[in-house]
C-alpha positions as semicolon CSV with decimal commas, in nm:
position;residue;x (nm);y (nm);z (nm)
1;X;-12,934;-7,383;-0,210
2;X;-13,036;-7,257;-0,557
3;X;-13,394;-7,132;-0,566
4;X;-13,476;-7,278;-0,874
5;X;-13,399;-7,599;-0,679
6;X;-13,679;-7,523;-0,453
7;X;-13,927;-7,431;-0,649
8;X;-13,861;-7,778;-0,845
9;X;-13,723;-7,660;-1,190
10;X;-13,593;-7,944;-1,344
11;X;-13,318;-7,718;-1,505
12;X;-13,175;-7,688;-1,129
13;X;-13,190;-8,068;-1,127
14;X;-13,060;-8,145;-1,416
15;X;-12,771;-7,869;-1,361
16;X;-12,701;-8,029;-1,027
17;X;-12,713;-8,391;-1,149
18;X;-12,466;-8,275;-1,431
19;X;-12,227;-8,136;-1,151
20;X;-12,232;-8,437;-0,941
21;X;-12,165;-8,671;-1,242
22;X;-11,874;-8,475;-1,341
23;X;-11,703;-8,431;-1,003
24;X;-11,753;-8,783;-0,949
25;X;-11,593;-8,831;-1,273
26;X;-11,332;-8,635;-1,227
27;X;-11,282;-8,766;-0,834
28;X;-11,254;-9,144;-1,024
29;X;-11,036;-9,032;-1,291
30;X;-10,800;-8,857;-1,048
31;X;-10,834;-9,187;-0,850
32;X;-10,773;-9,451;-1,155
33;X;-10,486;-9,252;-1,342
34;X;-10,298;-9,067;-1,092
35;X;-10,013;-8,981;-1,273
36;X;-10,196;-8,882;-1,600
37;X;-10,434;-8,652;-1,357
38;X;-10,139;-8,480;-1,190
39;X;-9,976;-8,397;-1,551
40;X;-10,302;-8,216;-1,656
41;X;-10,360;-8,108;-1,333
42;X;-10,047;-7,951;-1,341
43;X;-10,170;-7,733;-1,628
44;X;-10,400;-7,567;-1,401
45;X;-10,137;-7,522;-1,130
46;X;-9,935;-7,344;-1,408
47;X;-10,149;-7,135;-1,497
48;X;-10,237;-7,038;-1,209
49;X;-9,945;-6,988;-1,068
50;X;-9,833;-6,757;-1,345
51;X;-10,164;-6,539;-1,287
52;X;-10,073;-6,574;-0,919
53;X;-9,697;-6,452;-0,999
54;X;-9,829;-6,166;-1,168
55;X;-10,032;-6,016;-0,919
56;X;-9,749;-6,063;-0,698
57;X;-9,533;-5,880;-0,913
58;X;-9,792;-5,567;-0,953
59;X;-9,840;-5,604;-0,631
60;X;-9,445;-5,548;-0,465
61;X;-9,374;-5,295;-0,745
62;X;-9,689;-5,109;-0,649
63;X;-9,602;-5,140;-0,236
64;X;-9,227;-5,152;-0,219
65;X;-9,159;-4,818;-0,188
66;X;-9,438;-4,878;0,113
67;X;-9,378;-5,189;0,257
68;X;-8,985;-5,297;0,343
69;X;-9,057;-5,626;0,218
70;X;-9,209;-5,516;-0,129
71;X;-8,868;-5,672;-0,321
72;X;-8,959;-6,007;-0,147
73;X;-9,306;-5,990;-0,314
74;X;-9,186;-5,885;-0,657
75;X;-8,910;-6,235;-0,587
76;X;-9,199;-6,444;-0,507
77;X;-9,410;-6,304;-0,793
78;X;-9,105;-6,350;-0,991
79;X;-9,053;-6,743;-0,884
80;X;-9,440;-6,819;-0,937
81;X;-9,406;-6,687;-1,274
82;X;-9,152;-6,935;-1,339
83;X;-9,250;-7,251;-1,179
84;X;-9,607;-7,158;-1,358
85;X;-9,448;-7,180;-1,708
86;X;-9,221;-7,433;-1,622
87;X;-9,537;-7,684;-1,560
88;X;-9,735;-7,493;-1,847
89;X;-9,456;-7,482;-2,113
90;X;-9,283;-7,843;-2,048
91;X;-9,595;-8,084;-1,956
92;X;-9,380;-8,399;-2,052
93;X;-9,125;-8,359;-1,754
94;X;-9,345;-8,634;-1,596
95;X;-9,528;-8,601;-1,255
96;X;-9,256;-8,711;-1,062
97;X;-9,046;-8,385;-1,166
98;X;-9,366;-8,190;-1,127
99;X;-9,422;-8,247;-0,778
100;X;-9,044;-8,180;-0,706
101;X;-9,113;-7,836;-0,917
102;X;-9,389;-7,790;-0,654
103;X;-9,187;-7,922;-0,385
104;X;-8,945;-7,660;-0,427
105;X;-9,183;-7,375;-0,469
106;X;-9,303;-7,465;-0,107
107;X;-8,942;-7,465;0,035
108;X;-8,900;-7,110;-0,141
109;X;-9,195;-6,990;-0,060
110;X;-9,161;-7,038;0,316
111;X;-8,817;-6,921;0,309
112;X;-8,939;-6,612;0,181
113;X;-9,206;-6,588;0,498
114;X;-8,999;-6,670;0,735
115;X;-8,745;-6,382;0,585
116;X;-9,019;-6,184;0,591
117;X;-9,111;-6,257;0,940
118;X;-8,758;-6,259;1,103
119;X;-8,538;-5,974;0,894
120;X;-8,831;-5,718;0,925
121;X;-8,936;-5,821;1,301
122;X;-9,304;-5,909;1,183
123;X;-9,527;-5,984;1,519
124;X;-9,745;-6,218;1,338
125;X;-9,622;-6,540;1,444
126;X;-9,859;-6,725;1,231
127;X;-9,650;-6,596;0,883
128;X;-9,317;-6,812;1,118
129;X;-9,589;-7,150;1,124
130;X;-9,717;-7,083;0,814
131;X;-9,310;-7,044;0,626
132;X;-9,165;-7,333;0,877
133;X;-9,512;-7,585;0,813
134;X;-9,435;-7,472;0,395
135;X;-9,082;-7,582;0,444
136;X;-9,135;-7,892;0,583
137;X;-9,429;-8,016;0,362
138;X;-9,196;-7,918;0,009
139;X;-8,930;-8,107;0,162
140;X;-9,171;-8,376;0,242
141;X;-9,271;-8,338;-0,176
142;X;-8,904;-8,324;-0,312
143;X;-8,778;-8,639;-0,121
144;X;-9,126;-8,826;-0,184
145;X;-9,188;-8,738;-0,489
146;X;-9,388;-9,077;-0,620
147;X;-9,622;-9,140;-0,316
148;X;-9,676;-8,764;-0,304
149;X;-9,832;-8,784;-0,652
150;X;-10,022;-9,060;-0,528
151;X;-10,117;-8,886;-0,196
152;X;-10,270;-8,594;-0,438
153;X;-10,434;-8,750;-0,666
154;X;-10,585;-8,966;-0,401
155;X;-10,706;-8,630;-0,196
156;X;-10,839;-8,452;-0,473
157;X;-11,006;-8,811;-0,626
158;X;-11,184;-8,853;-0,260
159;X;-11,253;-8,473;-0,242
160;X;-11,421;-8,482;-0,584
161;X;-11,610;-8,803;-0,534
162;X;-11,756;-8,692;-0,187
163;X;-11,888;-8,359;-0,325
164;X;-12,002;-8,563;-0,632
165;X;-12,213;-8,783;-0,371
166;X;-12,326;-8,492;-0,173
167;X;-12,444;-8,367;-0,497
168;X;-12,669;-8,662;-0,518
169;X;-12,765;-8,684;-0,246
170;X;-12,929;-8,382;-0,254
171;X;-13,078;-8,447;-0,589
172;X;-13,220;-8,800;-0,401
173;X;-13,343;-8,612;-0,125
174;X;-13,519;-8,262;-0,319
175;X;-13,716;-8,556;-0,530
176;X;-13,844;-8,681;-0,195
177;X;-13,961;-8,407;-0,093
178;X;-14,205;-8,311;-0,350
């Protein structure tokens, strides 16, 4: 909890009641206007997704020479990149073709970890679960693309709106105390 809360600062309060009213705000919004949530949401996937890519890319340049697999990570860097500025560069394609876009970057993905896991003889079985679970859930995306967008929206919406209550909550409760 932050101390200024607890010594009553009404700065603390007023920061928390600000962050309650705006993730309820944004839980609502994502909850009223799914669609139009998704396409700005997918803004912020873009980007970081592209930041993502690029660390990914610094990342199997830096190891491949170490790691067998380092041309895998420089391909997945190298696909993040690109499904980042896809959903940064063309933000009319429409949430429908966005969550196909992301659809397909979960098939890929867990593709490339279950490469990784089988060609190089990996002993972590979790990177197998975690490619084959990745698989399954973009191919759930791609061929449900409409009720997935709903499905998100609706999860992030409740997510946002119960931490927004929390929040409150809180606020309700540090007033009683005093």
């Amino acid at each position: 909890m932050d101390a200024t809360l607890k010594n009553g600062n009404k700065e603390g309060f007023i920061t928390l009641l600000i962050k309650s009213l705006l993730a309820i705000g944004l839980g609502l919004a994502f909850l009223l206007n799914p669609h139009g949530m998704i396409t700005t949401f997918s803004y912020l996937i873009g980007i970081v997704l592209i930041v993502y890519g690029l660390l990914e890319l610094f990342k199997g340049i830096k190891t491949r020479k170490v790691i067998r697999f380092g041309n895998l990570i420089i391909e997945d860097g190298l696909m993040n990149m690109l499904v980042g500025s896809i959903l940064v560069f063309w933000p009319d394609l429409g949430p429908n073709l966005v969550m196909i876009l992301l659809g397909s970057w979960f098939v890929l993905g867990g593709i490339i970890q279950l490469v990784i896991a089988n060609k190089f003889k990996d002993k972590i079985t979790g990177r197998n679960i975690r490619g084959f679970l990745t698989v399954i859930l973009g191919a759930i995306i791609i061929f449900n693309p409409s009720d997935s967008v709903r499905f998100l929206s609706m999860f992030i919406g409740g997510v946002c709106l119960i931490v927004g209550l929390y929040l409150l909550v809180i606020i309700f409760r540090l007033g009683k105390s005093k």
